[in-house]
N, C-alpha and C positions, 0 to 999 in steps of 0.2 A: 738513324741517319736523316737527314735533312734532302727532300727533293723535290726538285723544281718543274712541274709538267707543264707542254703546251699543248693544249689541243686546237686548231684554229678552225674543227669543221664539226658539226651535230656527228657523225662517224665516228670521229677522233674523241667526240665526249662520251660516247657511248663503250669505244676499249679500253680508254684511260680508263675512266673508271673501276671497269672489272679490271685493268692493272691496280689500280690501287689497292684497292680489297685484296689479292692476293701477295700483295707486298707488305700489308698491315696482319697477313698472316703470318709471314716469314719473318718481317719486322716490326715487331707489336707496338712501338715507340716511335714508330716513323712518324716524321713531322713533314708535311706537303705545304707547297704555295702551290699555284696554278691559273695558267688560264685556260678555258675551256666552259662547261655549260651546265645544267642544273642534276645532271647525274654524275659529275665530280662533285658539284655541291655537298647533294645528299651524301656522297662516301664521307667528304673530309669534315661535313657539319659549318661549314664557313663557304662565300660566295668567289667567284674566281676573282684574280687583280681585273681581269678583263672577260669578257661574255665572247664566245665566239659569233654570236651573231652579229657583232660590233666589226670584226674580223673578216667575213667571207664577201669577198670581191668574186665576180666570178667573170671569166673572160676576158679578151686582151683589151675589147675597150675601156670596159667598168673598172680593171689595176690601172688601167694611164690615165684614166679621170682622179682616181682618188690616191694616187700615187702619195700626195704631202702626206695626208692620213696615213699610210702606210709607213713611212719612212719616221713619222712623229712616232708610231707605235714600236717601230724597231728600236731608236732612240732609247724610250722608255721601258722596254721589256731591260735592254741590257746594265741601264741602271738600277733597277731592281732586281734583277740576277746581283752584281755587283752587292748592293744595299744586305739579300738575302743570304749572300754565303753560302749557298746549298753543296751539298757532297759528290749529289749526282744530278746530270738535268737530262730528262727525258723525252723526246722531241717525237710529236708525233705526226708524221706525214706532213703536210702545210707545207712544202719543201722552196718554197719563193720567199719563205719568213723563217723558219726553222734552220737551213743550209746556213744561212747568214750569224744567227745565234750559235750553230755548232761553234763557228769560226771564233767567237766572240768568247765563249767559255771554254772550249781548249784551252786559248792563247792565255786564260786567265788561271790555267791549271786544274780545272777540272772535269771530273770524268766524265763523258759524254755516251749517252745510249740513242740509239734511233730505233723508233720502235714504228713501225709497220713502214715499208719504204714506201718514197715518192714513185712515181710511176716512170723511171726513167728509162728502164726499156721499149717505153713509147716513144717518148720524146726529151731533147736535154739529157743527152746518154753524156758527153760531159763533165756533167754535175759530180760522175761517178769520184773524181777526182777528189773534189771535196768531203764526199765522205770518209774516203781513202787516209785524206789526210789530218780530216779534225775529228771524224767521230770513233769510238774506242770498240762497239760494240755495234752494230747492225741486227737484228731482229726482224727476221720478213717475215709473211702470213701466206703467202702464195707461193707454192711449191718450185715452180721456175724461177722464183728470182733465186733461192741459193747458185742455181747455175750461172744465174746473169753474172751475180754479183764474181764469183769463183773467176770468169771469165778475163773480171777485170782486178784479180789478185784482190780481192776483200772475201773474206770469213765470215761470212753472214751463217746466220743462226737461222733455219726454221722453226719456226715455234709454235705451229699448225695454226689455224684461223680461229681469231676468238670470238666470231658470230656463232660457231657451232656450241661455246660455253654457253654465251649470250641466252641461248634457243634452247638447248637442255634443261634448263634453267626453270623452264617457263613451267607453271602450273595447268593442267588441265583448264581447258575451255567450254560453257556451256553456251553453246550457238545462240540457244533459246531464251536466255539470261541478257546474253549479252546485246543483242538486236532489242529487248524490252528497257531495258538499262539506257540503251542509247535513241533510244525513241524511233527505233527501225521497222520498217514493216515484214510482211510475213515472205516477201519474195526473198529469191535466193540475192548474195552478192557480188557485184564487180566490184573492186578495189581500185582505187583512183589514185595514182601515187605520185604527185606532179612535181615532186623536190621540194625542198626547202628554202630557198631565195625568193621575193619575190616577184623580179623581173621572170625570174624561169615558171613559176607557179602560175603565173596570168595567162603567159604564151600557151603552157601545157594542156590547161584547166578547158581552155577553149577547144581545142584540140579533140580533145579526148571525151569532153560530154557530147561532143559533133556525133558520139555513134549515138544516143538516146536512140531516136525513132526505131530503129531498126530492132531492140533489144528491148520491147515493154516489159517482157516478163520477169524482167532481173529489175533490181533498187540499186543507183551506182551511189559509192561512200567514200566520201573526198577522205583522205588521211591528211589530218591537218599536221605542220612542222611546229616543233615547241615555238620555233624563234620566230611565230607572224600570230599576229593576236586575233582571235575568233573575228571579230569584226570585218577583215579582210576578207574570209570565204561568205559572208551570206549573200552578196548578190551570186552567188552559185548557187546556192539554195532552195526547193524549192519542194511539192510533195514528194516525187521520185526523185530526189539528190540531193542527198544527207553529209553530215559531216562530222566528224569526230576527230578531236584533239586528242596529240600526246597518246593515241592507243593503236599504234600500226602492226604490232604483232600479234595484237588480241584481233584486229578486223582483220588483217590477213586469213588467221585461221578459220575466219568467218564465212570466208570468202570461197568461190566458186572459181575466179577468175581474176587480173589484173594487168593493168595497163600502168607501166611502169617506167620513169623517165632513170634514162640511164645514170649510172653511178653505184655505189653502194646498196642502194636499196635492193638491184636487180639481183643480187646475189642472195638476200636477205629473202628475197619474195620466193627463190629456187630452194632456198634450205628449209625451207617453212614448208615446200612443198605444195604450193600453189603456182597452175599456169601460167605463165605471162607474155605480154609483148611487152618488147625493150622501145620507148620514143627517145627521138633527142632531135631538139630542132633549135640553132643557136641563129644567132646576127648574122647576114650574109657575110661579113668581113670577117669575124671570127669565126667561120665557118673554116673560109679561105686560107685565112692565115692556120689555122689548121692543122689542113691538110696538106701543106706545104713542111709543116716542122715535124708532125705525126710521121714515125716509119715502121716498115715493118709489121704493122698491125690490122690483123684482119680484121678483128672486129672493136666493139665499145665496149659491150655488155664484158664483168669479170664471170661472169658462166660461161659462155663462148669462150672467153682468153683462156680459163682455165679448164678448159675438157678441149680445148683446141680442134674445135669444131663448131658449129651452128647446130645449137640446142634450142636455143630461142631464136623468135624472130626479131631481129633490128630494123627499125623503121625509122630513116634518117633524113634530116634533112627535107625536099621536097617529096621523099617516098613516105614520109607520115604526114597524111590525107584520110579523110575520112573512108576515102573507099575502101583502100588498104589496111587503116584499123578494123573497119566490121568485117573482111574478108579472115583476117586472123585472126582476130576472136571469137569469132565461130567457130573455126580450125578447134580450140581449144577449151572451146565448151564440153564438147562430146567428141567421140570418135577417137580414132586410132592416132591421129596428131596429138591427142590429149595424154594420150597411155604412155607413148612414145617418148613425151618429154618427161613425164611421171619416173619414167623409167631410166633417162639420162641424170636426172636430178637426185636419183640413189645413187647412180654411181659419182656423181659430183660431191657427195657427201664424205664417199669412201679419200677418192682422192685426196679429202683436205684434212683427211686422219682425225682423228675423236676430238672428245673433250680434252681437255686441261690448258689449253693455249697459253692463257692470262698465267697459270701457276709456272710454265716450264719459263716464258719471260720474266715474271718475277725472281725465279729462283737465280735465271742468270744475273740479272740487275742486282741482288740482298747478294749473291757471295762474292759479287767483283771479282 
């Protein structure tokens, strides 16, 4: 069969992908287009129509600045859906670009999968509507949305979380190896995990080396995002603040500790089983606006949403400050706050059920 994947965020290119490969198991002749990032690449051996780096707007000012851009890219995804013919098209989260495409390829008669939901239990509960009525097939990764979704009469699939594939996956790690390889010194590490955009990595980056003094004994190591070019982090740079590219899973495991701007990674950082603080600090006005459309939601971090409780700490907005950071990363260097999360973070792992994620979504997608 012939399919059409979108991915519009580094997250999105990281499950597509292991969707792919389990779809090229089941369907050994599968023929892909896509847009998405360098690990769809590598599955299909060809470059996406479009680079999601080209893609991720982040917040309400940066979409109403670059709105033509956006609307030009809609334009064009849909006539090459069109041009393309595909069987089935695969939409993955990006739900302000995705939603609009489902509409777009129903109406044109074909089958539509949503593969990991928009987050509309937060906000834009809505939307629900639309997938009700253009997408065929729903796929969630987080165990409360089948109930969201049931709630508002859709059938949604759990298909367990396919960062726990992602992370089995991984080959043993030699600490010792990997600090000589990357030109690291002998101290233990903090992980620096500032996101991937670079309005958000400038804001983060400052933030977050503001603990140095307090912490000589540790080496902190910036995780750099595929989609910003080494040149960007060296004015961070310097004997104790290192920086490595494209390797976040290998220096996580490296790691002692991390300080982690919310979104996907925080989840990423708990399965891997290393401590963390959750930051997140946006535009005043996007702040605002918000928390005005956010409901219902106690917290940011999907470790919290998903053990529905405070497992890590969130440090938001004006409560992430330096004093606040070194209070809580202490917390979780040593001690009992350390054991404690250690120990929520196993049962966070039970919760989102084993491996096979990527194959039980394939399997739904190959038998229609």
């Amino acid at each position: 069969m012939k399919y059409y994947i979108i991915a519009g965020e580094a997250s999105g290119d990281l499950h597509a992908s292991n969707l792919m490969k389990s779809i090229l198991k089941k369907d050994p002749t599968a023929e892909f287009r896509f847009w998405g990032g360098d690990l769809m690449t590598e599955v299909a051996g060809f470059p996406p129509v479009k680079h999601y780096r080209d893609l991720a707007f982040m917040g309400f000012l940066e979409v109403a600045k670059n709105l033509g851009t956006i609307l030009k890219n809609i334009r064009f995804c849909k006539e090459d859906i069109q041009n393309y013919k595909p069987d089935v098209l695969i939409l993955v989260d990006y739900p302000g670009f995705n939603l609009r495409i489902a509409e777009f390829g129903k109406n044109l008669g074909i089958r539509i999968i949503y593969y990991i939901s928009p987050q509309l239990w937060a906000w834009k509960e809505g939307r629900v509507e639309k997938i009700r009525k253009f997408v065929d097939e729903m796929l969630v990764i987080l165990p409360f949305e089948k109930d969201f979704y049931k709630k508002h009469h859709v059938d949604a699939h759990f298909t367990g979380h396919p960062l726990l594939d992602a992370i089995s996956d991984l080959k043993e790690i030699n600490i010792q190896k990997f600090k000589s390889d990357n030109n690291l010194n002998e101290k233990e590490i903090i992980a620096l995990l500032p996101g991937s955009r670079e309005q958000e990595v400038t804001k983060m980056l400052e933030l977050m080396l503001s603990v140095r003094p307090y912490f000589k004994e540790y080496q902190f190591v910036i995780a750099g995002a595929p989609s910003l070019p080494k040149e960007f982090y060296q004015k961070y740079v310097d004997e104790n603040v290192h920086f490595v590219s494209n390797k976040t899973y290998d220096l996580l495991r490296c790691s002692k500790a991390a300080l982690v701007t919310s979104g996907t990674a925080t989840l990423e950082t708990a399965l891997l089983n290393i401590p963390e603080v959750v930051c997140y600090r946006s535009s005043r006005i996007s702040y605002e606006i918000g928390k005005r459309v956010v409901k219902n939601i106690k917290y940011i971090s999907l470790v919290n949403l998903i053990m529905d409780q405070e497992v890590v700490t969130e440090l938001i907005q004006s409560d992430l400050n330096t004093k606040n950071l070194v209070k809580e990363l202490q917390l979780i260097l040593e001690g009992k706050s350390r054991d404690k999360m250690l120990q929520d973070f196993e049962l966070l792992r039970k919760k989102l059920g084993g491996k096979g994620a990527s194959d039980h979504a394939a399997d739904i997608i190959v038998k229609g």
